[in-house]
Structure formats: structure tokens, C-alpha cells
VOGU-3710 file (C-alpha; in Angstrom, 3 decimals, decimal comma):
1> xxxxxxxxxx> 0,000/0,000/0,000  1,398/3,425/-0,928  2,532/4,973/1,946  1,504/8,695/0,473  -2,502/9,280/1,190  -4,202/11,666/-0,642  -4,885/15,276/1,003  -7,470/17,140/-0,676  -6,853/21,041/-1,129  -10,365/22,059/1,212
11> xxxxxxxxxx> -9,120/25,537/0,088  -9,822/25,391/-3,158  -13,507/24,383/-3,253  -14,203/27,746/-1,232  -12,526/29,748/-4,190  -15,338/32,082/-5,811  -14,843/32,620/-9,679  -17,305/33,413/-12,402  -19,549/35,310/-10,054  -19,670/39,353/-10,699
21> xxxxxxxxxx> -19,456/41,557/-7,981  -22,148/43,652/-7,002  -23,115/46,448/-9,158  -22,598/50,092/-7,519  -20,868/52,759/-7,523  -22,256/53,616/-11,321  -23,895/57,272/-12,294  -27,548/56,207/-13,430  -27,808/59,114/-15,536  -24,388/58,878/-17,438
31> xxxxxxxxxx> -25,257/55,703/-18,155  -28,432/56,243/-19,161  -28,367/57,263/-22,680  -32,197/56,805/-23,667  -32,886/59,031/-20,735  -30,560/61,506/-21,392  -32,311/62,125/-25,364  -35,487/62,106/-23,596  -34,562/64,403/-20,899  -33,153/66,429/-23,607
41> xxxxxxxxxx> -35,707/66,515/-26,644  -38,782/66,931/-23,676  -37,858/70,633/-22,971  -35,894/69,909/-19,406  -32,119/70,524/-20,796  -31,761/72,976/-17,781  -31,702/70,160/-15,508  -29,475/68,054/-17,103  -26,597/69,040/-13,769  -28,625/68,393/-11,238
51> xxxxxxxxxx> -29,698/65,195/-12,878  -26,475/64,109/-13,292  -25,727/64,808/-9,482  -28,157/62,445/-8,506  -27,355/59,913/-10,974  -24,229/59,258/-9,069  -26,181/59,671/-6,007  -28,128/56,929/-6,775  -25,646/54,110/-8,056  -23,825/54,971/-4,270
61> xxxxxxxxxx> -23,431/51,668/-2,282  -25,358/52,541/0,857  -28,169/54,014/-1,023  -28,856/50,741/-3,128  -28,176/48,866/0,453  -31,326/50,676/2,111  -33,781/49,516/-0,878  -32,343/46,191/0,200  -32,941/46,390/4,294  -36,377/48,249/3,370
71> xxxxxxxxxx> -37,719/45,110/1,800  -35,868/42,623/3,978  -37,272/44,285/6,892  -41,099/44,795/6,619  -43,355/47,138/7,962  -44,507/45,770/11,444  -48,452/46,821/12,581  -48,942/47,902/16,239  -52,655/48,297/17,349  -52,032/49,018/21,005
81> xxxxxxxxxx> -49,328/50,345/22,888  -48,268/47,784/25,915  -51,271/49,825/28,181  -53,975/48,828/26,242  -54,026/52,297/24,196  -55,263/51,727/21,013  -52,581/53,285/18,373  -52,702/51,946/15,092  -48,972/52,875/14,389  -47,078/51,204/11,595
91> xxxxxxxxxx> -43,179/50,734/12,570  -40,469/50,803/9,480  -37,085/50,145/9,469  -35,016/53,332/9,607  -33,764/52,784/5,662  -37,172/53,329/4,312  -37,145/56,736/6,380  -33,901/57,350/4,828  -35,028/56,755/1,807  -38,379/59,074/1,802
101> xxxxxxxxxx> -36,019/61,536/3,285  -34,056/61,237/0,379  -37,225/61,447/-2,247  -38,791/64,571/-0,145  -35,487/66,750/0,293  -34,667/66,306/-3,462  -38,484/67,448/-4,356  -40,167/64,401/-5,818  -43,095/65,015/-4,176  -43,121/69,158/-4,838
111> xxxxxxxxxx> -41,055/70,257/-7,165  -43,414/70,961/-10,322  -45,359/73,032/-8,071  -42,632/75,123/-6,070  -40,396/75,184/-9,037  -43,067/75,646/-11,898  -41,005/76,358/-15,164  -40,895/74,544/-18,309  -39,377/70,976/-18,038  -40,255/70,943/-14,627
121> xxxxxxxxxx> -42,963/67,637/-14,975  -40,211/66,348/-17,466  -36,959/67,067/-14,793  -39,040/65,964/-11,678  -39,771/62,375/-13,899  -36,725/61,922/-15,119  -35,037/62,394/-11,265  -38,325/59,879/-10,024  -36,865/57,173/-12,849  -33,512/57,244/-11,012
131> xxxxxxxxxx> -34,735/57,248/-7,199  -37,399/54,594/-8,172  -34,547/52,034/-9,057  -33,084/51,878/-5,643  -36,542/50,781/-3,877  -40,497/51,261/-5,460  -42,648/50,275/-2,112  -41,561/53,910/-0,538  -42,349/55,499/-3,974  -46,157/55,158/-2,935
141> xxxxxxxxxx> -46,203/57,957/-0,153  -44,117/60,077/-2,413  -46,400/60,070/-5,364  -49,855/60,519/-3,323  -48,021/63,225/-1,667  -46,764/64,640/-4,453  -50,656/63,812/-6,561  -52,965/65,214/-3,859  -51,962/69,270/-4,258  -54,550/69,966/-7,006
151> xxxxxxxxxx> -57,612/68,036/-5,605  -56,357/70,099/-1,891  -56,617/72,916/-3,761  -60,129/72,867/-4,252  -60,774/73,390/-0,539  -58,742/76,842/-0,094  -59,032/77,273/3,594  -57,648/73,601/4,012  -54,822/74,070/1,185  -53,807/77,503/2,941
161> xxxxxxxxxx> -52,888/75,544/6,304  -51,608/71,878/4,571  -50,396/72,422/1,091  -47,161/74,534/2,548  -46,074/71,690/4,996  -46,927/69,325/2,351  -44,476/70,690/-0,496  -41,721/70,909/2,346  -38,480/69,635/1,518  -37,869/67,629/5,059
171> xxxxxxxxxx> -39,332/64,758/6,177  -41,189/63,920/9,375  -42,020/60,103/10,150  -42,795/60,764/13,509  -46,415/60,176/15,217  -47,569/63,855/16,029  -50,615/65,781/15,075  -50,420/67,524/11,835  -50,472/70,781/13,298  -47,036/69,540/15,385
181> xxxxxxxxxx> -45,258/68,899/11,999  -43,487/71,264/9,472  -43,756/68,868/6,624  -46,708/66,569/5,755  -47,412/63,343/3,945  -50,389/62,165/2,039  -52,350/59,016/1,657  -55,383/58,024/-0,354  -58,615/55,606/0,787  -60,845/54,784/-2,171
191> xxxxxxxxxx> -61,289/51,201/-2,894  -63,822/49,517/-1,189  -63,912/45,184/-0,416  -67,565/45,599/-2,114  -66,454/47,941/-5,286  -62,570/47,555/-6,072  -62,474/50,309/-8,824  -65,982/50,655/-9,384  -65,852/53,702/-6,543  -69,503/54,619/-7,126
201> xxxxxxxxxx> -70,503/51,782/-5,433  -68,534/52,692/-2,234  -70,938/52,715/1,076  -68,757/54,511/3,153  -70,797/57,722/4,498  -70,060/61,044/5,628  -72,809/62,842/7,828  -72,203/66,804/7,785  -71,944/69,111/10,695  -73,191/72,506/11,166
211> xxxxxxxxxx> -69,801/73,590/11,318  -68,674/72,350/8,298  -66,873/69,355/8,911  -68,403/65,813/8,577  -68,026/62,039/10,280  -67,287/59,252/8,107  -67,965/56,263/9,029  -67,404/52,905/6,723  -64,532/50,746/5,789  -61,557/50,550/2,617
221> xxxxxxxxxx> -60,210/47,315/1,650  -56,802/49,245/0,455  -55,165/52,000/1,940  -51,592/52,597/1,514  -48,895/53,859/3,667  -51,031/54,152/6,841  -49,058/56,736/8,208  -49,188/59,403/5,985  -50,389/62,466/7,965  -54,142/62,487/5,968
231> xxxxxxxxxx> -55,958/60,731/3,122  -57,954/61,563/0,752  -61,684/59,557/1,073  -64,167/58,827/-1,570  -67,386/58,767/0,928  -71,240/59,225/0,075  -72,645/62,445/1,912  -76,137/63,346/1,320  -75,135/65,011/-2,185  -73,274/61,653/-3,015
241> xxxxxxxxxx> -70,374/60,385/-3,608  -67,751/63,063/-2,138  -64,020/63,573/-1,469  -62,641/64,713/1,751  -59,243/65,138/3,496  -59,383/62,671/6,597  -56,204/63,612/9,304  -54,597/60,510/10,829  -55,370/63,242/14,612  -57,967/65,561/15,463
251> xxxxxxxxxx> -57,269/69,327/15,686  -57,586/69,186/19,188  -54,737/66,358/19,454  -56,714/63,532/19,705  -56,637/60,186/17,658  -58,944/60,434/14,446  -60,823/57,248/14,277  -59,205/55,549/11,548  -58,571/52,048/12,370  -55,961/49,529/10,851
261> xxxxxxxxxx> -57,212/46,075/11,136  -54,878/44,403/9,187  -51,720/44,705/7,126  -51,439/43,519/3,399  -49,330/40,685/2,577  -48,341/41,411/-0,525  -45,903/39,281/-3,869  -44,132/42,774/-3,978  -44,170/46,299/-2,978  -43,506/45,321/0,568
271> xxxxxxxxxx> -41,469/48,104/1,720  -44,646/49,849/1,765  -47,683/49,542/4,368  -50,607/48,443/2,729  -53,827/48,223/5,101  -57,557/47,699/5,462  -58,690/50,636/7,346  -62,153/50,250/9,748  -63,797/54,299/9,828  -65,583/54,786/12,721
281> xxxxxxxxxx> -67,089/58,019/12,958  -63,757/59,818/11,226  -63,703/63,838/11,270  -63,495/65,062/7,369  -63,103/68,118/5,362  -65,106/68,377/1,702  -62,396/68,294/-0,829  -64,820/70,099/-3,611  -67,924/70,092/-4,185  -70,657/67,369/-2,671
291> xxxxxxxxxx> -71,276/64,684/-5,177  -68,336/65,856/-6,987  -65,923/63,443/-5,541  -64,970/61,637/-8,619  -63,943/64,989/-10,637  -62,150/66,044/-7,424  -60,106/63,180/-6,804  -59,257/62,395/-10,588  -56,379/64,755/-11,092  -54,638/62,802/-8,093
301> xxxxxxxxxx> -55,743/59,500/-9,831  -53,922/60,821/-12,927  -50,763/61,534/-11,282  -50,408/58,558/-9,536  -50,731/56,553/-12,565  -48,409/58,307/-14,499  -45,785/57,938/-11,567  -46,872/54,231/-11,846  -45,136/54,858/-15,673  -41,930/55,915/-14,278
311> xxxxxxxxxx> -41,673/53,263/-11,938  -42,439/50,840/-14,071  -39,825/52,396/-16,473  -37,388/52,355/-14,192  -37,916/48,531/-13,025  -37,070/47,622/-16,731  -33,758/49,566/-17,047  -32,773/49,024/-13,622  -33,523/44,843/-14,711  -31,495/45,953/-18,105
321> xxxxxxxxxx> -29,053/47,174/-16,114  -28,680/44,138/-14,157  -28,719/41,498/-16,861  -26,102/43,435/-19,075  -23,947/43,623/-16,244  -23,567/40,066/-15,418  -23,337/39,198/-19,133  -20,617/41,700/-19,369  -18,574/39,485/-16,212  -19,495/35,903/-16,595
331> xxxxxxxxxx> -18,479/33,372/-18,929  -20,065/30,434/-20,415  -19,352/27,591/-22,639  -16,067/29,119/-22,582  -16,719/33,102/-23,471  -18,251/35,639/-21,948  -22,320/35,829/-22,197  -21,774/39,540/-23,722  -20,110/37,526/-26,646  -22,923/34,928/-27,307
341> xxxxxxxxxx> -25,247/35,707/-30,159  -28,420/34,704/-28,172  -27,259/36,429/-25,334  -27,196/39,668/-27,514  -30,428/39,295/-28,717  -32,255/39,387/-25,491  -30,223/41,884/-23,731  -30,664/44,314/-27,169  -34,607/43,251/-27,248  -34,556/44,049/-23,261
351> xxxxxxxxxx> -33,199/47,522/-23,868  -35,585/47,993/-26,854  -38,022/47,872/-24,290  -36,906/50,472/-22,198  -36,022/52,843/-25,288  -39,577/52,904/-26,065  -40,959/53,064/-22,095  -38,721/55,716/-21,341  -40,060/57,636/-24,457  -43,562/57,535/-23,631
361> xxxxxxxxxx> -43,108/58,247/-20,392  -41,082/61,690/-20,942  -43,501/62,965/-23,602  -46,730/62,392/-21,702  -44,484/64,192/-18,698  -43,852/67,091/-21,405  -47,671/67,186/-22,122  -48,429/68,324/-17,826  -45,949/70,681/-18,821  -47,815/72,507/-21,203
371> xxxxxxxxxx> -51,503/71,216/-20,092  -52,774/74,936/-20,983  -51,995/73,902/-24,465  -55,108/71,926/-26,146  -53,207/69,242/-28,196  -51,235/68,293/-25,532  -54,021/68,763/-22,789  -55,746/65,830/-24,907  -52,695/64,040/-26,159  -52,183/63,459/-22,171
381> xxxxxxxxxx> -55,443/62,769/-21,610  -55,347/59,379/-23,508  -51,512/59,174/-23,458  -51,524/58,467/-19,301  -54,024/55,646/-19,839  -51,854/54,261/-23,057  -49,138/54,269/-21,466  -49,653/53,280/-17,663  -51,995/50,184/-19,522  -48,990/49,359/-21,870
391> xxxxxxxxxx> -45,887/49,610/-19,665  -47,139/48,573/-16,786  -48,354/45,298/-18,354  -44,672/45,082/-20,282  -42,941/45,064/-16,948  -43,707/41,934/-15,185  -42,386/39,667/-18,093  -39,625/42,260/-19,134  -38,567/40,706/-15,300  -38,820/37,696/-15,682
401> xxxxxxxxxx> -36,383/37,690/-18,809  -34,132/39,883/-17,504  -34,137/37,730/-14,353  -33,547/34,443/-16,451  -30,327/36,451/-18,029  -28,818/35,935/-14,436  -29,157/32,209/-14,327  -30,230/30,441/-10,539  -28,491/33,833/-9,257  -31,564/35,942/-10,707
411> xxxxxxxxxx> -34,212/34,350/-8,795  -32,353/34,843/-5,423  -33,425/37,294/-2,858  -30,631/38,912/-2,293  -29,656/39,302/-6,069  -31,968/42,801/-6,841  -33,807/40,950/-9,918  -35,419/39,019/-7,421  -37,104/42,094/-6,318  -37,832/43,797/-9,610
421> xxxxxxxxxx> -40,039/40,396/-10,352  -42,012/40,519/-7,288  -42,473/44,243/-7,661  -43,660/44,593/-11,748  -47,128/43,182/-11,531  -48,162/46,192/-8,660  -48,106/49,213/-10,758  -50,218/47,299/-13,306  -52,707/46,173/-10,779  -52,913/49,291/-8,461
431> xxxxxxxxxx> -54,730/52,847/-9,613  -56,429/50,617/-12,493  -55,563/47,520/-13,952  -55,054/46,768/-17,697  -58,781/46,055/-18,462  -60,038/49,582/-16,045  -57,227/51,702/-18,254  -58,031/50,102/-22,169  -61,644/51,348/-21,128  -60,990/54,807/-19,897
441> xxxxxxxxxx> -59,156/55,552/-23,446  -62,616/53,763/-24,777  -64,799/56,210/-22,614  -62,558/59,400/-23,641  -62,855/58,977/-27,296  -66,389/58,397/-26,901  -66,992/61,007/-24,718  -64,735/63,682/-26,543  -63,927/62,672/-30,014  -61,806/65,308/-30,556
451> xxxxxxxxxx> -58,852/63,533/-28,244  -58,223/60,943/-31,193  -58,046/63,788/-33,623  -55,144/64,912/-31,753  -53,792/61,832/-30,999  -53,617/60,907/-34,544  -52,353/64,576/-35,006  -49,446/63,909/-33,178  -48,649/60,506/-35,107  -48,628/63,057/-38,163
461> xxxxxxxxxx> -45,490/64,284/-37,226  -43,543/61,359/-38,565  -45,939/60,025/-41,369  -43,923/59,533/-44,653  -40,482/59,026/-42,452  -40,966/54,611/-43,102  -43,809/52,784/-44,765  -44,290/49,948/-42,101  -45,234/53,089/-39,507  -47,458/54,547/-42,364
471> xxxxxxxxxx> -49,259/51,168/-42,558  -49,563/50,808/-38,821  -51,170/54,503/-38,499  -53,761/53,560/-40,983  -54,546/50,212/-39,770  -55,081/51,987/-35,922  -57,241/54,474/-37,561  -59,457/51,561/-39,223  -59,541/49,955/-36,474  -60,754/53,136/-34,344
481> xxxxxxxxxx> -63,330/53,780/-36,875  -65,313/50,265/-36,514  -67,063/51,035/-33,424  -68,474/46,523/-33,774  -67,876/45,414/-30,637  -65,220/48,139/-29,418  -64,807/47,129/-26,121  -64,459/43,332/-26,736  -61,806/44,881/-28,469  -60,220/47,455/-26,402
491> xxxxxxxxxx> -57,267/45,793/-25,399  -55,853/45,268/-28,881  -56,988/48,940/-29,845  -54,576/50,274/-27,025  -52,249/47,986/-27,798  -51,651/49,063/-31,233  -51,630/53,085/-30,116  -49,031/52,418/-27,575  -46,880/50,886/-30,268  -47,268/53,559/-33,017
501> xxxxxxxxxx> -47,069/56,286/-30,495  -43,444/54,999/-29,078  -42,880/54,144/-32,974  -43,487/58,235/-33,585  -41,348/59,153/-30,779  -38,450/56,978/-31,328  -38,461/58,244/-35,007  -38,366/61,787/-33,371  -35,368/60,662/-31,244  -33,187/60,428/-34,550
511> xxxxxxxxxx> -31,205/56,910/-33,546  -31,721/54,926/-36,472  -30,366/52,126/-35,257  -33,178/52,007/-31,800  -35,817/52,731/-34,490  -35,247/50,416/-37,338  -35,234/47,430/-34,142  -37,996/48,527/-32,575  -40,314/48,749/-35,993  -38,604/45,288/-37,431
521> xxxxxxxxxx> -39,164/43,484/-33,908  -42,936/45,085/-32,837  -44,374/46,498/-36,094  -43,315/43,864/-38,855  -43,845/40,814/-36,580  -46,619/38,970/-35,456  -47,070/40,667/-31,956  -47,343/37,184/-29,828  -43,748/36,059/-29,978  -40,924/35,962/-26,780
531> xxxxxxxxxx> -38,009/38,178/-26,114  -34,777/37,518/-27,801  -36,258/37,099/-31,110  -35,483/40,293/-32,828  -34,284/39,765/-36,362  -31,310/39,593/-38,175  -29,957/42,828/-40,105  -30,449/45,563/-37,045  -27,696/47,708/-35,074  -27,641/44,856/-32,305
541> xxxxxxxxxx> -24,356/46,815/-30,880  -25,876/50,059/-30,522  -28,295/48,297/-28,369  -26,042/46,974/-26,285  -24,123/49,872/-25,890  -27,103/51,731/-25,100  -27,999/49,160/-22,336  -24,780/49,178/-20,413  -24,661/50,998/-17,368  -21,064/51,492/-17,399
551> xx> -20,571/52,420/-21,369  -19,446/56,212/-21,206
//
């Protein structure tokens, strides 16, 4: 017997190679080349510094660490204190108070209306779409916040006192009466276990007082971030259905009767406190007109879903940003995945995504810009259901894919594309979901013809530039003009002016190499096909270098 034994190296089996560090320490912006254009050609070029500040700001290490400790540590629900006092007080780890501390102080949820200048809708979007890839489920309280200043408005004694606190730059967490606070926060109560969207069906009631306040009392199935400072409520006072500001205290210090019975458990978004609230004889201040609560909570609506197009936007570069990444560090089959043909053709069909997201997104943010301007009053008025329907809806598989581009690695928690996956499917679902948007762009062309003229107006722009967008403009219009069973229909209708409307502004954008792909791969093809399948003959390298966060 050989008098040697064998001693296996233990060392070497604990050796890590072929695994990618961790992404950080990028600029977002810099990066960012579709976002740059679109920052650019959408009027905000006067912002392009600060945007590049907080690009860097943004790919920092301990800034993408807190949208990591915000989602492993959940908001924890406390209905009593240890006396027996009732509370209803939501506790969050300190990084998602970093974070909305973050979001407030750089004026996502004000600046548009203490900084109102051209570009400013365009600028404050394009700084959201960076924020919103470090951590969505705190992006909820921002955008209400930032949503609920117009339908305040309408009460002028109430926006005198709140709307001043609630465009502060600081952020206050703590549990104190409003009136305690220099800066505010702002929820929103409006769907109903009995109604989901259909609000009109809501049986929560407000009784007036002679001194012009009223008591709700009733119950919402979804309220978000239960510890904003007040919430808008959709309740039915004797004029119907109405809209009133609800504080989370009394003005003379005491608890408001808003009770949380219950936490969400939610697939994603869980950063973020989602609740069923019990109303039991709440104080509340008309927001508008009685009966009018619908037309006075809309505008809030509106912005929230747009916001729910940035995010959404951002989830698919940030996932871009991931996938190119590893495929630019880890080798297979002996090459790096960069190299691989296949490999190229989903990562470039990923970022083809994103090109036309991002471009949508921007120009609908360009049309609240100039709102006092018909066209694009109406070209936003179908272009926020278009879009939060279409990209929204894009997002969750977008994930997936870009999740798959990561191997076993992608579907792990602590691997970011995890996260993105869980998250997509919630901006589709929340402030109306696919079916609720494809028939508010069916209501608004019934209701107001004139928003299709414009809309096909706008496609004008770059008629003549390639036949294949040519034939898709006419075939939209044919299709708008057979009114035979519309709605059945809907979904395909918005379908096809989502894609000729990023077509047009991709053509606008002057990168022939983005817009040949993106007509070859979603104009010229038969639409049910699965990403990596774009054809042969485009710019698959411009692509690429367009995804890659670290291409300068």
C-alpha cells in the first residue's frame, strides 16, 4: 500500500470565480443614454446638472443597500401600545425613512409646483426614474403626496394651512398631530372590499356638521402607507359620492378614528404599508364640491398613474441594467455571455423595451408641462391611460427575462432581480388595472372625439419618415373607426396606439439604429412572440451599448 494518502486542497472548493461583484458605484444618468435624449428633446435641458448629481447619487453603495434592508425588513403593525391604548402605528425600518427623506429633500413630491417652469414635470420624472430604481414600495407615499396638491386645492381654507407643509423639503415620520409637523405626507382611501375600482358603489358615508366638517364612518379594503399624515376619502354624503381630506389626529390632538385592522401581505411592494382601514365616525373636510368626488379626486388619480409609468420604467432599465452587467462578467461555454449571439439578442430586445418606455413616459411628462396647451391637454389625456396600460403590463415579463439572463443567481433574494419580479405586476394592478385603463381611453374617445383627432395629429409628425409606420397609423385608424364590438376589443386597440405612439417618438429621437429594431421586432412581426427574437440585419451593438450601465 502506498505509503503517500491523498490530502485534498479544502481551500480550493471555497474559491469564488465566475460570479460578478455587485453592481454600484455607477452614475444612473451617465449611463443612461435613452434618458438623457429624452430628458433632452422633452424641454428639461436645464436640468441636465442636477440630474447628473443624482445619478451618481443613486448608483452609491449605501443608497442601493437601504432599498435592500427596506424590503428585507417589513413594515410591522402595532394596534395598542403595551397599556392597552389603542394606536394603530405602523413601525419601518429606519432605511425606508432614509429613503423618503431622500425622495422629499430632493423634491419628488413638490417640485413641479414650487419650481413651476418649463421641463419641470419632465426634470421631476426623469429624477423619479432614477430614485425609483433603488426601492419602489416607498415610492407610494411620495407620489400621493406629491398627486394630492390639485384636488387640496379645491378646498382653499384647508390648502392655505396643509399644502405649505406638504411641499416641504424635510421629512417627518414621527407620530404627532399635523399641526405639530413642518412637513406633511399624504395618503389616499378609495377602494372599497364591495367595489374595487368601481368607486360609485362605495358605502362609506359622511354625515355633515353645522360647522362644516363631517363624520365618516365605513370601511376601505386598500389604503396605503397608513401613516401618511391624511388621506384623501371617496365617501357618500347626502349630495353623493364626495371627497374629503381625513387627518390621521384631530385638531384638538386627539386620535382620528381611523382604524388599521390588518396589514397587506403582498408578492411585492412590501417596503410599503398596505392596510384595510375600519372608519368609525372619522372627522373630514369636503375636498370640492358634494357629489363631486370623482372629478375632485381624478387629477390625483392621474398623477399617480403616471408615476406608476416611471416606476415601471425604471424597473425595466434598472432589470437591463442588471442582466447586461452580469453578461458583461461571466463566462459560459467558454466566453463571456456579452459575446454569445443569443445572449445579444435578449439583452438588445430588453433595452428595446426600455427605449420605447422611457419615451412615452417623458412625452406624456412634457404634455403636464404645457396642459394649458389643447393638443397636448388631450394628447395626455389618452396618453396616461396608453401608457400606464402598456408599460405597466410590459414590466412583469420584461422581469422575468431579464431575471432568467442571471441564471439560478436571478431568482435569489438577495440578487436585486429578485425584487424587480415581485415588484412589476403592482403598478399594473394598483390605480387601475389593464382592463379599467383600455376602457378609460374607450370612454374618452367616446366622450370627446376630438382627443383621437389629436392623438392621430401627433402621429402626423412622422408620417412619410418609413412605410411599415405609415401602414400601422392607418390600420389603428381603421380599427378606431369600426365602433363593432369596441370594447371586446379594447385591449388590442390600445395595444396598437401604444406601439405607433413609441414608434413616432423613437423616429423623433433620430437613432436609427433604436428605431429600425424597434419597428422590425414590434411592427413587422406577429405581436405574440418571446423576447430575444429580434431579427437579423439591425444595429444589435448600438443596443447593447445603449444598455450598459457602465458604457461612457
Amino acid at each position: 500500500m502506498n505509503s503517500k494518502s491523498y490530502t485534498p486542497d479544502y481551500k480550493s472548493n471555497y474559491q469564488v470565480a465566475n460570479q460578478p461583484p455587485p453592481l454600484s458605484g455607477h452614475n444612473l444618468y451617465i449611463g443612461d443614454q435613452a434618458l438623457q435624449e429624452a430628458v433632452l428633446i422633452n424641454g428639461a435641458h436645464w436640468a441636465e446638472d442636477e440630474l447628473q448629481r443624482y445619478g451618481e447619487v443613486c448608483g452609491r453603495p449605501e443608497m442601493i443597500e437601504r432599498g435592500y434592508a427596506a424590503n428585507e425588513f417589513k413594515p410591522i403593525f402595532e394596534s395598542h401600545d403595551r397599556s392597552g391604548h389603542r394606536i394603530d402605528l405602523v413601525r419601518y425600518h429606519p432605511s425606508y425613512h432614509q429613503l423618503m427623506q431622500l425622495a422629499l429633500s430632493e423634491g419628488l413630491h413638490s417640485s413641479p409646483w414650487t419650481d413651476p417652469r418649463p421641463g419641470a414635470n419632465v426634470a421631476r420624472a426623469a429624477k423619479n426614474y432614477l430614485h425609483s430604481q433603488l426601492e419602489t414600495g416607498h415610492g407610494c407615499p411620495v407620489t400621493m403626496t406629491f398627486a394630492s396638491v390639485p384636488s387640496i386645492e379645491l378646498n382653499p381654507e384647508i390648502a392655505r394651512e396643509w399644502i405649505p407643509k406638504i411641499t416641504n423639503r424635510t421629512y417627518d415620520g414621527s407620530n404627532r398631530p399635523y399641526f405639530e409637523k413642518s412637513s406633511l405626507t399624504i395618503g389616499m382611501g378609495m377602494t372599497e372590499k364591495q367595489g374595487g375600482s368601481d368607486v360609485r358603489a362605495n358605502t362609506t358615508t359622511a354625515i355633515p356638521f353645522s360647522d362644516g366638517t363631517y363624520e365618516l364612518l365605513g370601511h376601505k379594503w386598500f389604503m396605503s402607507a397608513p401613516m401618511c399624515d391624511a388621506f384623501l376619502i371617496l365617501a357618500q354624503a347626502p349630495g353623493g359620492l364626495s371627497c374629503f381630506l381625513v387627518p390621521r389626529w384631530r385638531p384638538d390632538g386627539s386620535k382620528n378614528q381611523l382604524e388599521i385592522q390588518r396589514l397587506k401581505t403582498k408578492c411585492g411592494n412590501v417596503s410599503n404599508a398596505s392596510s384595510e382601514v375600519e372608519i368609525r365616525g372619522a372627522l373630514g373636510w369636503l375636498i370640492g364640491e358634494e357629489g363631486r368626488g370623482v372629478s375632485a379626486i381624478i387629477k390625483m388619480v392621474a398623477l399617480t398613474r403616471f408615476d406608476c409609468m416611471v416606476g415601471s420604467s425604471a424597473g425595466q432599465r434598472q432589470a437591463v441594467i442588471q442582466a447586461i452587467y452580469n453578461a458583461t462578467k461571466r463566462k459560459a461555454f467558454g466566453k463571456k455571455l456579452i459575446d454569445q449571439p443569443l445572449m445579444q439578442n435578449v439583452l438588445a430586445d430588453l433595452q428595446l423595451e426600455v427605449e420605447g418606455s422611457i419615451a412615452l413616459t417623458m412625452r406624456m411628462a412634457r404634455a403636464m408641462d404645457q396642459e394649458d396647451n389643447e393638443h397636448e391637454r388631450m394628447l395626455l389625456r389618452l396618453g396616461a391611460a396608453v401608457g400606464k396600460y402598456w408599460i405597466c403590463k410590459r414590466s412583469p415579463h420584461h422581469a422575468y427575462e431579464a431575471m432568467e439572463c442571471l441564471g439560478g443567481n436571478g431568482a435569489i433574494e438577495n440578487f436585486i432581480t429578485a425584487r424587480l419580479y415581485r415588484d412589476a405586476p403592482i403598478n399594473a394592478i394598483w390605480e387601475g388595472s389593464g382592463n379599467i385603463q383600455a376602457m378609460d381611453v374607450l370612454r374618452a374617445i367616446t366622450k370627446t372625439p376630438a382627443v383621437i383627432s389629436h392623438w392621430f395629429d401627433e402621429l402626423a409628425i412622422s408620417r412619410g419618415i418609413t412605410t411599415e409606420f405609415d401602414t400601422a397609423v392607418d390600420n389603428l385608424r381603421r380599427d378606431l373607426s369600426d365602433l363593432d364590438q369596441f370594447e371586446y376589443r379594447a385591449r388590442h386597440i390600445v395595444d396598437q396606439m401604444a406601439l405607433t405612439m413609441q414608434t413616432h417618438l423613437l423616429l423623433q429621437g433620430n437613432n436609427s439604429g433604436v428605431t429600425d429594431a424597434f419597428i422590425k421586432s414590434r411592427m413587422t412581426l406577429s405581436s405574440v412572440h418571446n423576447t430575444g427574437c429580434l431579427p437579423t440585419g439591425i444595429d444589435i451593438a448600438t443596443l447593447l451599448e445603449r444598455a450598459n450601465p457602465l458604457t461612457l
